[in-house]
C-alpha positions as CSV (number, residue, x, y, z in Angstrom):
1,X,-16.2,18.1,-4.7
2,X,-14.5,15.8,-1.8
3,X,-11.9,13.9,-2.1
4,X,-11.2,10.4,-0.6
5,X,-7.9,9.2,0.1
6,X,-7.8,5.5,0.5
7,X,-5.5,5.3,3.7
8,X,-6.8,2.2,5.3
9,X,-4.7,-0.8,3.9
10,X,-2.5,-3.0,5.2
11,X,0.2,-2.0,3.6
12,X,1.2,-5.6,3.1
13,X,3.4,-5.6,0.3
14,X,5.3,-3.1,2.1
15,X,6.7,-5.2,5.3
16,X,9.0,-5.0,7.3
17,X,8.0,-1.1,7.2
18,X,4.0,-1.2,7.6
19,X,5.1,-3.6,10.8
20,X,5.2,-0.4,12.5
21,X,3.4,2.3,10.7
22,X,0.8,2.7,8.0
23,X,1.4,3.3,4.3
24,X,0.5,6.5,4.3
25,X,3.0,7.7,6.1
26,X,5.8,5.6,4.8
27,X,8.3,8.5,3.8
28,X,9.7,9.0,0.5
29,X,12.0,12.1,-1.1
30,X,11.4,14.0,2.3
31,X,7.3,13.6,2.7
32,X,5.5,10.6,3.3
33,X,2.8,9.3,0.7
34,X,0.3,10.9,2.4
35,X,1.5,14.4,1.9
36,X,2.3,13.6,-1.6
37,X,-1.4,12.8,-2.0
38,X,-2.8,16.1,-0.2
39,X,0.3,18.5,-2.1
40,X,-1.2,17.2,-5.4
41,X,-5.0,17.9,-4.3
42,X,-4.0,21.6,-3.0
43,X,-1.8,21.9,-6.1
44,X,-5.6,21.0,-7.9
45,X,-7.5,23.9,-5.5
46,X,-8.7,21.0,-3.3
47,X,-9.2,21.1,0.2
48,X,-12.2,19.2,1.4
49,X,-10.4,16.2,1.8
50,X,-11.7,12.4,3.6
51,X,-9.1,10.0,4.9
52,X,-9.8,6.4,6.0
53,X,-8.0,4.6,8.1
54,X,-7.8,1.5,9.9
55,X,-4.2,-0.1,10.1
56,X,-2.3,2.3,12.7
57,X,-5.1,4.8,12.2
58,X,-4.1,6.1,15.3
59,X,-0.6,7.8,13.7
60,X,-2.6,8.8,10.4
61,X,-5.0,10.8,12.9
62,X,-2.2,12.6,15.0
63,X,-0.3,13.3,12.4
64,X,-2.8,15.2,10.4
65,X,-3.5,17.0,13.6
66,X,0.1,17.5,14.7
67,X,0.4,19.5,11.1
68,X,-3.0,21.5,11.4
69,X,-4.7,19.6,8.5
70,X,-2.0,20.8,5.7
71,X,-4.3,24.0,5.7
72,X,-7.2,22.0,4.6
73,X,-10.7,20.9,6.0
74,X,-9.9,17.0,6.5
75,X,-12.1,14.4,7.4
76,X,-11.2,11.1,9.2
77,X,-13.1,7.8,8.0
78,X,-12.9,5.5,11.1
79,X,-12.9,2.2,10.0
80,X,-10.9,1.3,12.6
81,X,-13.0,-1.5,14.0
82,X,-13.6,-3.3,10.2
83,X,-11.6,-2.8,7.2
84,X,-13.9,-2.6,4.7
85,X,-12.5,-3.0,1.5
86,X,-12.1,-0.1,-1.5
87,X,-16.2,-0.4,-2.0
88,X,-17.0,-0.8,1.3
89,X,-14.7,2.2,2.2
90,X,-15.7,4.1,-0.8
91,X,-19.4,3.7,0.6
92,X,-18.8,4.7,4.3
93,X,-16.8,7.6,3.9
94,X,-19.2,9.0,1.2
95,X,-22.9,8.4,2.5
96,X,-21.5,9.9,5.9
97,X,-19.7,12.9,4.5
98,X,-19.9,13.7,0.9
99,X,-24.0,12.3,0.0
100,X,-25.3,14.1,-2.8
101,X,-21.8,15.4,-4.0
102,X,-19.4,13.9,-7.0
103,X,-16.3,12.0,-4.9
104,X,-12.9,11.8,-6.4
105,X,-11.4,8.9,-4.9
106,X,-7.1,8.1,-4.9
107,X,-4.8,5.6,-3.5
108,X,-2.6,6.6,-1.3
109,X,0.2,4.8,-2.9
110,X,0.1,6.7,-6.3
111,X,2.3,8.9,-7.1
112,X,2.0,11.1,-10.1
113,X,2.5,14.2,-12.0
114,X,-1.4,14.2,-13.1
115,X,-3.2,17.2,-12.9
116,X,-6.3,16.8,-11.3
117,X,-8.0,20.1,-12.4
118,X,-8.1,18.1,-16.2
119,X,-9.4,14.7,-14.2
120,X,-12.4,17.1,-12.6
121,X,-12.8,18.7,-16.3
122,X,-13.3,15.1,-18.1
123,X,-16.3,14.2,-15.1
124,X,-19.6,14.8,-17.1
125,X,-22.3,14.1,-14.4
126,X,-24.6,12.4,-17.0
127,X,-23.0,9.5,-16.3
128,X,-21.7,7.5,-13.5
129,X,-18.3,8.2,-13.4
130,X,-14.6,8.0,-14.9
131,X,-11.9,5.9,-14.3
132,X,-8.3,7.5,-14.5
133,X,-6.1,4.6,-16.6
134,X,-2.1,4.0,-18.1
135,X,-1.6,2.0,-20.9
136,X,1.7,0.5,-19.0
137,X,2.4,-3.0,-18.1
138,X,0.7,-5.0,-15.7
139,X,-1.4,-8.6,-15.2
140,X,-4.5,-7.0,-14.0
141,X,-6.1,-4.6,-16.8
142,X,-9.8,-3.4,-16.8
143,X,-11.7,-3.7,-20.6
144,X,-13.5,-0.8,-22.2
145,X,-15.1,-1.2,-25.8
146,X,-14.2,1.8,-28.4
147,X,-16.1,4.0,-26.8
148,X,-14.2,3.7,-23.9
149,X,-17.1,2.6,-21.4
150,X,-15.7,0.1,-19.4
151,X,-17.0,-3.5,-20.2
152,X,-15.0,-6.0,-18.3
153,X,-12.0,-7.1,-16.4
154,X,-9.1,-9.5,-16.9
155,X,-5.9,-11.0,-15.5
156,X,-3.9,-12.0,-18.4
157,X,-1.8,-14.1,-16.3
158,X,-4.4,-16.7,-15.6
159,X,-6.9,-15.9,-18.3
160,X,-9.7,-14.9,-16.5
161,X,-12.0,-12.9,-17.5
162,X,-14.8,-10.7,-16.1
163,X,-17.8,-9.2,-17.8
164,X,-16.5,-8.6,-21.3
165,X,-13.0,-8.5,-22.9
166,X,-11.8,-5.2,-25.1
167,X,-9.4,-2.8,-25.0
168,X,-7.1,-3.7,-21.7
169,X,-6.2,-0.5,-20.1
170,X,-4.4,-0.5,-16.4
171,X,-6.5,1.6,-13.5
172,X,-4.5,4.4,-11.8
173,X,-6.4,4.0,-8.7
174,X,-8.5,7.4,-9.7
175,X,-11.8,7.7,-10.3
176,X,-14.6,10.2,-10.1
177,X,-17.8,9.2,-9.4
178,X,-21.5,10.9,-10.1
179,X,-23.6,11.2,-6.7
180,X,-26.3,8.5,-8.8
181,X,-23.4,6.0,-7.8
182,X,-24.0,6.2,-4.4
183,X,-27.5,4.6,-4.3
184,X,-26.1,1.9,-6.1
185,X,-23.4,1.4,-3.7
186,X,-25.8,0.7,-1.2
187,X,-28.0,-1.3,-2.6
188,X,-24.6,-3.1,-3.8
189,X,-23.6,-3.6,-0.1
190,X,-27.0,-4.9,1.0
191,X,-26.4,-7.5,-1.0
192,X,-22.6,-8.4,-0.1
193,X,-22.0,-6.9,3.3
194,X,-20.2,-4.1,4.1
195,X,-16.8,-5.2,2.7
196,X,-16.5,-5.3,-0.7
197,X,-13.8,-4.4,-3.9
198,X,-14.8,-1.1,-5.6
199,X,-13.8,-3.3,-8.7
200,X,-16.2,-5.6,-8.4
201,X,-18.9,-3.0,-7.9
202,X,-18.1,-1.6,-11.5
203,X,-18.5,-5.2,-12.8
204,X,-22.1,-5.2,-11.1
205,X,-22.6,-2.3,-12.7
206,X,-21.7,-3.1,-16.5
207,X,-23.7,-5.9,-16.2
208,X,-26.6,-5.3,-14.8
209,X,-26.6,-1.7,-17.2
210,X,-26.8,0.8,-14.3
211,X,-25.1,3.3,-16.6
212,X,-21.7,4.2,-18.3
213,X,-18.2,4.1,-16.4
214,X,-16.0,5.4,-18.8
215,X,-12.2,5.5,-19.4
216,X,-9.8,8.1,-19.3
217,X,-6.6,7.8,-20.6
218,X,-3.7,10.0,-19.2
219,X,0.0,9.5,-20.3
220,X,1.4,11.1,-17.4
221,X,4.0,9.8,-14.8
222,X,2.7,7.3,-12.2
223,X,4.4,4.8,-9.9
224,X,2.4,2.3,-7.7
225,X,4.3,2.4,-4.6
226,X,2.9,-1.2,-4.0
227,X,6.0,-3.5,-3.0
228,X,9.3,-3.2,-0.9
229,X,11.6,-3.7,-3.6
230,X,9.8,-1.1,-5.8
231,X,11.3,2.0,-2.8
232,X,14.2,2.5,-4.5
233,X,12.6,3.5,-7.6
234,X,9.3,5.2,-5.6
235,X,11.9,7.2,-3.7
236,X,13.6,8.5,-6.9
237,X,10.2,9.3,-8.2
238,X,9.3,11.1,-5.3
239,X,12.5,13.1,-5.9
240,X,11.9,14.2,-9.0
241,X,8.3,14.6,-8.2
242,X,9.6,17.0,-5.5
243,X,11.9,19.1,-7.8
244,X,9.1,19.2,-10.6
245,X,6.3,21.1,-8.6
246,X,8.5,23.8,-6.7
């Protein structure tokens, strides 16, 4: 199984620091979020590892080579040129490295305790794929119906809702996904480009039937490293995170 680490963002949320640097590499408790990603995927027996990048690619590229690949066999997702969106990133790195393999697919911003090994246990290939998800606070939650499949989307701050509403349940930024994904991806992007939210392609998906996409729900620790004034926190986390997996 590969695993794709969503490295390409902006890193908006994260200025003045992603002025100068991507997100990945923003350091925190001694590594930077990229190495906190690739620690937890070697902790998991993981080595086959894609990275996209497109905002300072160019640092995320020597410094993977500058540390030999971490002992792994990493992959570099050049979108460089375009960013192309969660979906659209999703769809590149896969169909060019990965095709007729399950992906596991992570933020680079997540840090966690989670152990993977159980995440790649819970993927039955029968169906299309599972979403790792907190119940925690947020505005944003996606909606699964008792049997966990998801169903819908909704921001409670506005009220919208897509697809159906049920049990709100906040995504980790996780997922695994079934190699009968990838077919739909593509036909998915023939019809909206080749930028496009991976989020929306699970709402195509519910409602056109394709198959199930179905929840599951880990209590572990997990911080979105997603704003500036969230560092503080994120860098205590980190700490901790550090000290726990010696």
């Amino acid at each position: 199984m590969f695993v794709l680490i969503f490295a390409a963002g902006l890193g908006t949320r994260l200025r003045p620091l992603t002025d100068t640097m991507p997100k990945a590499l923003v350091p925190l408790g001694g590594k930077t979020l990229l190495e906190h990603q690739i620690d937890l995927l070697k902790r998991a027996g993981v080595t086959d590892i894609i990275i996209n990048v497109h905002h300072f690619g160019e640092q995320i590229i020597d410094f993977v080579n500058s540390h030999d690949n971490f002992g792994c066999h990493i992959l570099i997702s050049d979108e460089r040129d375009l960013l192309l969106d969660t979906g659209g990133g999703l769809l590149k790195a896969w169909q060019t490295y990965a095709a007729g393999e399950p992906i596991l697919a992570i933020n680079v911003d997540i840090l966690s305790t989670i152990n993977l090994r159980t995440v790649k246990d819970a993927y039955n290939p029968d169906e299309l794929g599972i979403l790792v998800v907190k119940a925690r606070q947020t505005q944003r939650y996606l909606c699964f119906d008792d049997a966990n499949r998801l169903v819908g989307w909704t921001n409670i701050a506005t009220g919208e809702v897509k697809g159906k509403d049920g049990k709100h349940l906040a995504f980790s930024g996780l997922q695994v996904l079934s190699p009968q994904v990838l077919p739909l991806l593509q036909e998915f992007a023939l019809e909206k480009g080749p930028k496009f939210s991976v989020i929306d392609f699970y709402l195509h998906v519910v409602a056109s039937q394709a198959g199930v996409l179905r929840a599951l729900p880990l209590d572990v620790p997990l911080l979105d490293v997603g704003k500036i004034d969230q560092l503080s926190e994120a860098e205590k986390f980190a700490e901790n995170l550090k000290i726990s997996t010696k």
